[in-house]
C-alpha positions as CSV (number, residue, x, y, z in Angstrom):
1,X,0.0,0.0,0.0
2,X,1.5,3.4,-1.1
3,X,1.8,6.7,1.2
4,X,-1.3,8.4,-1.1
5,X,-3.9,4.9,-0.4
6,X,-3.1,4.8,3.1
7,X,-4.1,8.9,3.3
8,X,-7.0,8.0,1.5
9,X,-8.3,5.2,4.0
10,X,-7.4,7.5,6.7
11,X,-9.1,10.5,5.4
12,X,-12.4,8.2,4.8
13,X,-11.8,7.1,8.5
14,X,-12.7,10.5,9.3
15,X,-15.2,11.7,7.3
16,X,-17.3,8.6,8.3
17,X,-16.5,9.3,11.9
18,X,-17.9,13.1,11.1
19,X,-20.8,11.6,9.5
20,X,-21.4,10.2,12.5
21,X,-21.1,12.2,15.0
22,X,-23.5,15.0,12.6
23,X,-25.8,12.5,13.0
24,X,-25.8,11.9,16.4
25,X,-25.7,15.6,17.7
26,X,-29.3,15.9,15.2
27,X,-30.9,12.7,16.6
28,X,-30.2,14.5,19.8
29,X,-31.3,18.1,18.6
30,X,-34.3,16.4,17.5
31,X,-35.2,14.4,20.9
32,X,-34.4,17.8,23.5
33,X,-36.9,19.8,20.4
34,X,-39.7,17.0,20.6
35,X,-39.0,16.6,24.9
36,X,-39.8,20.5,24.8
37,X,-42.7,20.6,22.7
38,X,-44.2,17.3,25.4
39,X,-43.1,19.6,28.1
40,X,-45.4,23.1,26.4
41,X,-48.0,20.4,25.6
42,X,-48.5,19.0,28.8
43,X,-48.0,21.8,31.3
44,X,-51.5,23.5,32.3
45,X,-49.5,27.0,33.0
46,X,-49.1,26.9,29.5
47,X,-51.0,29.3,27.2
48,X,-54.1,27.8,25.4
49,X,-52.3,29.1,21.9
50,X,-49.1,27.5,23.2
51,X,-50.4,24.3,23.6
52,X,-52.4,24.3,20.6
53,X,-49.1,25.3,18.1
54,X,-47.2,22.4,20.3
55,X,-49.6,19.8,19.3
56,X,-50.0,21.4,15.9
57,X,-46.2,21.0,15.5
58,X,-45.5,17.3,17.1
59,X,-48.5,16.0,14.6
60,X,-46.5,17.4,11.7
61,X,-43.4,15.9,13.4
62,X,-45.0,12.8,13.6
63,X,-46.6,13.2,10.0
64,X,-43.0,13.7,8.6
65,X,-41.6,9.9,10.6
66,X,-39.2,12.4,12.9
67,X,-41.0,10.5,16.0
């Protein structure tokens, strides 16, 4: 194996580590968004109009397979 493949295996190495780690920091985004919207939904302090649009937006959530 020359000094050029071995970069290239190496620099794959980190891109698909990258890749993975983008994908875990939005899978989390995406849980803390969908915990806060529960949280509005569920909290009887809440606003009428708040806990409408939080419903509104975990159907659409739902709708779109994010949950």
């Amino acid at each position: 194996m020359d000094k050029s493949h071995a970069q290239a295996q190496e620099t794959r190495k980190r891109n698909e580590q990258a890749r993975r780690e983008r994908q875990l920091k939005r899978e989390r985004e995406k849980s803390a968004q969908v915990e806060a919207l529960r949280q509005i939904r569920d909290n009887p302090k809440a606003t009428p109009e708040a806990r409408l649009e939080a419903v509104k937006l975990l159907l659409e959530m739902e709708s779109k397979g994010y949950i």
